[in-house]
C-alpha positions as a printed NumPy array, in Angstrom:
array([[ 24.79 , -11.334,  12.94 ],
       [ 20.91 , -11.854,  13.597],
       [ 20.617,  -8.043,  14.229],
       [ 22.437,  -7.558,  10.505],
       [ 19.698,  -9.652,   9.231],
       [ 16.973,  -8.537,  10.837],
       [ 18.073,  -5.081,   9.458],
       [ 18.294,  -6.028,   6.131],
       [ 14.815,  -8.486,   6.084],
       [ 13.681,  -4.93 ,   7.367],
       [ 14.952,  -3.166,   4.512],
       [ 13.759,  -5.632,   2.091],
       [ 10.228,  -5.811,   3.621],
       [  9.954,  -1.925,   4.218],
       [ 10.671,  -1.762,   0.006],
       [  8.878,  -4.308,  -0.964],
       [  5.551,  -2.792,   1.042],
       [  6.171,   0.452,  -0.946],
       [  6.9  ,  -1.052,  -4.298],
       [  3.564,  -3.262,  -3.758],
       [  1.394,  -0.659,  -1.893],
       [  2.072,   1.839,  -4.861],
       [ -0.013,   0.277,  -7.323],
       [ -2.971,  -0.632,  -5.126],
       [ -2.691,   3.361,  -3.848],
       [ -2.996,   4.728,  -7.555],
       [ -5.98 ,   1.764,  -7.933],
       [ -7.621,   3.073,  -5.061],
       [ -7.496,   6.403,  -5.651],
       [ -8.917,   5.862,  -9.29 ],
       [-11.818,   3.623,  -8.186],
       [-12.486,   5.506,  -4.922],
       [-12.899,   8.649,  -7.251],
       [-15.381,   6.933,  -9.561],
       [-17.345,   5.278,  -6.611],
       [-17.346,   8.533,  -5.015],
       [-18.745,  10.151,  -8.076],
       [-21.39 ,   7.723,  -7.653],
       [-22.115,   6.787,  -3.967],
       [-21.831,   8.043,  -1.039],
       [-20.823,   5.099,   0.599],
       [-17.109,   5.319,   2.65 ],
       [-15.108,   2.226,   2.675],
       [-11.713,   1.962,   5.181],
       [ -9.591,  -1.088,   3.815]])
């Protein structure tokens, strides 16, 4: 029963991290692009 849980908390969590990490990728990309337009500065987040 824990196991069936775990598996589905997994699910849930594994969606939710795509769903949320989606935006912030299309973000990124638009304000890395600008930065890097205009510095040459790398930033690892």
């Amino acid at each position: 029963m824990f196991r069936a849980i775990a598996d589905v908390l997994r699910a849930i969590g594994s969606t939710l991290a795509a769903v949320v990490t989606l935006p912030f990728r299309a973000l990124a990309r638009l304000f890395g692009g600008a930065s890097r337009a205009g510095s040459s500065r790398h930033r690892h987040v």
